[in-house]
C-alpha positions in Angstrom: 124.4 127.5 36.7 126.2 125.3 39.2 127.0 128.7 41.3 123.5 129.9 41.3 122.1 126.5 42.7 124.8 126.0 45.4 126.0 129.6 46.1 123.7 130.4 48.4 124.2 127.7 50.7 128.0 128.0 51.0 127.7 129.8 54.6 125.1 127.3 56.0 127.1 124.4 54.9 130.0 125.9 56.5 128.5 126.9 59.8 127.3 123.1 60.2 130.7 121.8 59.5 132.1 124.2 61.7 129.5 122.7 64.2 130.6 119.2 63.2 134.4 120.1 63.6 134.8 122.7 65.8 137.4 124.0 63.1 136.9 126.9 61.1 139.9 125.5 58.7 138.8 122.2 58.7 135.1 123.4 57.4 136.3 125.6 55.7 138.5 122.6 53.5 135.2 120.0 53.9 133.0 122.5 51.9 135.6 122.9 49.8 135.2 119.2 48.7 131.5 119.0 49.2 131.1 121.2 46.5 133.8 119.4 43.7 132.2 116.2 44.6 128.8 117.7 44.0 129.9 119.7 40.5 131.4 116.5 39.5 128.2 114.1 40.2 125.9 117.2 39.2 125.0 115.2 35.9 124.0 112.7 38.4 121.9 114.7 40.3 118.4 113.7 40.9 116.2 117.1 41.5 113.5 114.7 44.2 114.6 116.3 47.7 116.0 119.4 46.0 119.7 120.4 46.0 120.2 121.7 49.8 119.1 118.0 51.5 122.4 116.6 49.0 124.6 119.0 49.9 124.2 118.0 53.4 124.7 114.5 53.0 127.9 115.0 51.3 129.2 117.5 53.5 127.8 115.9 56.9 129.8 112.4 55.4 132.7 114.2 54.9 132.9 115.4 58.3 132.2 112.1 59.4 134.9 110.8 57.7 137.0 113.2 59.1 136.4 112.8 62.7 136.9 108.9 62.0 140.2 109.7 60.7 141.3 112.2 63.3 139.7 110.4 66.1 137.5 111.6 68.7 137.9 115.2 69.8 137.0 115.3 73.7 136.7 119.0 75.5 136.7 118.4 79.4 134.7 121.3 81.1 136.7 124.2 81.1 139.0 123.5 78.4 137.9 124.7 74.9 140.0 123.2 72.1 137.9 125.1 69.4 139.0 127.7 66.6 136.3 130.9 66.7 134.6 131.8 64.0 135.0 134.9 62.7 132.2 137.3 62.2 132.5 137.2 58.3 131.6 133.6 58.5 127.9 134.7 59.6 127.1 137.1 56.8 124.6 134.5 55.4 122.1 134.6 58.5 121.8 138.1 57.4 119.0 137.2 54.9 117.3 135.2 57.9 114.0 136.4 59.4 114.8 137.5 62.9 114.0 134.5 64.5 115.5 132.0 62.5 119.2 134.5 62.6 119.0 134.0 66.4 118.8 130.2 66.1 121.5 130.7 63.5 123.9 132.3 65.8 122.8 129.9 69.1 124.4 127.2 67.1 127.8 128.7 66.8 127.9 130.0 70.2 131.5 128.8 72.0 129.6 126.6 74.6 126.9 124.9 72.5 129.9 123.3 69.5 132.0 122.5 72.4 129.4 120.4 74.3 128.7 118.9 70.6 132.4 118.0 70.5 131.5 115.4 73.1 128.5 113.4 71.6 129.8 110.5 69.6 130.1 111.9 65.9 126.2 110.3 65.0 125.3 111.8 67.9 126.7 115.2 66.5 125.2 114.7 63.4 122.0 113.7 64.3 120.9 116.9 66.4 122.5 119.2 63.9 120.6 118.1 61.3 117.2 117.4 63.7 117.0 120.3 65.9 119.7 123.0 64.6 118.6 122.5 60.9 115.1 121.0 61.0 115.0 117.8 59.0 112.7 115.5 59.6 114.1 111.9 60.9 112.7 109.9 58.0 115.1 113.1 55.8 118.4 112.3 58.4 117.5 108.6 58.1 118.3 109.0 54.8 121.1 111.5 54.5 123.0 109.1 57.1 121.9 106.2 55.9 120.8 104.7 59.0 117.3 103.6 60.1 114.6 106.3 61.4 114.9 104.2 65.1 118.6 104.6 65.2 117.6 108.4 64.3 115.3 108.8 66.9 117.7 106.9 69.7 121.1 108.8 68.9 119.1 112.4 69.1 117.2 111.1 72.9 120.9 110.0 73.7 122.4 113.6 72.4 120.0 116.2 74.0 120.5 114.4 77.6 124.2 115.4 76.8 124.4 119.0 75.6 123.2 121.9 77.7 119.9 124.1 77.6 120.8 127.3 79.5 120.8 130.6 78.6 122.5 131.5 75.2 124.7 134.3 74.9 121.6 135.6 71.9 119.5 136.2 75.0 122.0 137.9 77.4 123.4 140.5 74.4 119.4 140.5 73.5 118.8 141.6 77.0 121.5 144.0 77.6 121.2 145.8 74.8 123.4 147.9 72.2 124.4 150.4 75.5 124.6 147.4 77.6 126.9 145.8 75.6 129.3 148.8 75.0 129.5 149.4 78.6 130.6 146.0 79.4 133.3 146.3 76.6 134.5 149.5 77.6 134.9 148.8 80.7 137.0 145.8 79.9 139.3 147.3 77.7 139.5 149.9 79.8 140.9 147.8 82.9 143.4 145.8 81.0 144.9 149.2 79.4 145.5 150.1 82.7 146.5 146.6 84.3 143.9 147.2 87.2 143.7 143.4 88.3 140.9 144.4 90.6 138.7 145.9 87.8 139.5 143.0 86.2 138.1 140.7 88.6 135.3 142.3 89.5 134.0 142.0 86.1 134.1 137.9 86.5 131.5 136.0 88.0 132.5 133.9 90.8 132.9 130.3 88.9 134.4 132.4 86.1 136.8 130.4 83.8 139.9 131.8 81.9 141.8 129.1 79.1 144.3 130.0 76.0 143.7 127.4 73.8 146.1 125.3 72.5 147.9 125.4 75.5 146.4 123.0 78.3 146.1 125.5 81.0 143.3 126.9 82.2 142.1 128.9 85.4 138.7 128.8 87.3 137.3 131.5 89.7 138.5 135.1 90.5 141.3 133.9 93.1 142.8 131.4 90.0 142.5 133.9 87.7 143.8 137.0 89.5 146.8 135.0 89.9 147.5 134.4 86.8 146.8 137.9 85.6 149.5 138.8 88.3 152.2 137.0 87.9 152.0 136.9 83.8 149.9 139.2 81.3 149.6 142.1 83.2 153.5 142.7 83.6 153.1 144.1 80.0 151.3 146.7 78.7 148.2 145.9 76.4 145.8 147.4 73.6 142.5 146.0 73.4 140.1 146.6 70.3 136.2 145.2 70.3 135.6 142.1 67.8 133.2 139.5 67.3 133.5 136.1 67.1 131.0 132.9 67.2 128.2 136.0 67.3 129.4 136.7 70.7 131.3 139.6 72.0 135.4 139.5 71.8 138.7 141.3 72.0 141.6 141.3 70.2 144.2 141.6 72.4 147.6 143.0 71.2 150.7 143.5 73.6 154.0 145.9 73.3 156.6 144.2 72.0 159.9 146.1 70.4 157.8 149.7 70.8 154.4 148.5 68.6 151.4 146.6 69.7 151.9 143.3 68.0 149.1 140.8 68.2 148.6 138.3 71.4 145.5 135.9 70.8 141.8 136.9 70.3 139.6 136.9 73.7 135.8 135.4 73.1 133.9 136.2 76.1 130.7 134.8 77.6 128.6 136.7 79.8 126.0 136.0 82.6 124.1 139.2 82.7 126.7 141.6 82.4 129.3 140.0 84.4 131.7 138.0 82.2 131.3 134.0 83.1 134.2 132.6 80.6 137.1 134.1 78.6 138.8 131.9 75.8 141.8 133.6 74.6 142.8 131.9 71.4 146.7 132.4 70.9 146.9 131.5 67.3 144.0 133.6 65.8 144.3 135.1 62.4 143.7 138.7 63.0 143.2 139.5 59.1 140.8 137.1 59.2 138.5 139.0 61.6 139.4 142.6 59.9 141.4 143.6 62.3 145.4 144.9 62.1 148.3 142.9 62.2 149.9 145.4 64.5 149.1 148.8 66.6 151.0 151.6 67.6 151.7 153.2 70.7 
């Protein structure tokens, strides 16, 4: 019974705690204990706003108590400090019409949870819950126990601070299934063959390159080619196509010993077809994503 009434919830509850977070673990461990809080006050359980609206305020208090205790996770322009998402994570916006999938998959993009990482955490809460999952502010007044003004200030205060441009749904949208596979063949393509010039002519001009955890990050095609140069591409590199955050991705695996071990997963964001940012994240979970712990040559 409890199963069937919170079940199918489990993957929106963890995409908006992912969203809260910016930590695929760390939701992953707050729905966790949003739902043994909840099967242990079910008795409790008063059936007036349905189950889904309860769910929410224990989960969203849990991550609130979370980011409290951990303090305030900043991410300066340029500088991701996310985990991605892998794609399994978004097998519940499957069973979405197609509109309300798209919104689904906007929300998880790279650059819309990093600009929520710098709202102040009611901030955070307050437009997830307003604008990503459409509850009404007398609903979020509620959940956060908070008045409907204090609602209404903290989401005016929020929207000023994160970003309306293009979302990576409309580029893919408008490049289209051959689009798309040129853009990753091509990509793979130049790497394998540590052509630093095909490379860089893939990048937009103001195109930025990180490797979270480490601090270090590189901005436009001079920074970058640099980079390349005088580090990764003095090895030799397999690339195989991924998704992460419901954008496009690589996971990147270099030759080490004679096999292709793996080396950090790339998320890329495009601008048209020309790729804008590339976070390589160096501690990615390959089996997580389906893909294999080693390749080789």
């Amino acid at each position: 019974m409890f199963g069937q009434l919170v079940g199918p919830l489990r993957g929106e509850l963890h995409a908006h705690c992912y969203r809260m977070l910016g930590s695929d673990h760390d939701a992953e461990d707050v729905v966790q204990e949003t739902l043994l809080r909840a099967w242990n006050a079910i008795d409790r359980f008063e059936d007036r706003g349905g189950v889904r609206p309860w769910l929410y305020t224990i989960a969203t208090n849990r991550c609130l108590t979370l980011i409290e205790r951990r303090g305030r996770r900043d991410v300066p322009a340029g500088d991701a400090v996310l985990e991605a998402l892998p794609e399994h994570r978004l097998a519940w916006t499957a069973s979405l019409d197609p509109s309300e999938r798209v919104v689904a998959l906007e929300s998880v993009e790279l650059a819309f949870v990093a600009s929520l990482q710098r709202l102040s955490p009611l901030q955070r809460a307050v437009l997830l819950l307003r604008d990503v999952l459409a509850f009404a502010a007398r609903e979020v007044a509620q959940l956060l126990d908070t008045t409907v003004a204090s609602v209404n200030s903290a989401l005016q205060r929020a929207r000023q601070v994160v970003g309306h441009g293009p979302t990576q749904q409309e580029v893919l949208a408008a490049l289209g299934e051959d689009g798309q596979r040129e853009v990753i063949q091509r990509y793979m393509a130049a790497w394998e063959a540590r052509d630093v010039d095909a490379i860089v002519a893939m990048l937009t001009e103001d195109a930025k390159y990180s490797m979270p955890p480490l601090p270090e990050f590189f901005v436009g095609r001079d920074g970058i080619r640099g980079f390349l140069v005088d580090g990764p591409l003095s090895e030799e590199w397999r690339f195989l196509p991924a998704r992460a955050n419901g954008q496009l991705a690589f996971a990147t695996y270099r030759l080490v010993g004679g096999r292709f071990v793996p080396s950090g997963l790339d998320v890329v964001t495009l601008r048209g077809s020309a790729i804008a940012e590339v976070v390589s994240f160096l501690e990615a979970d390959f089996p997580e994503y389906g893909l294999p712990v080693e390749l080789e040559r």
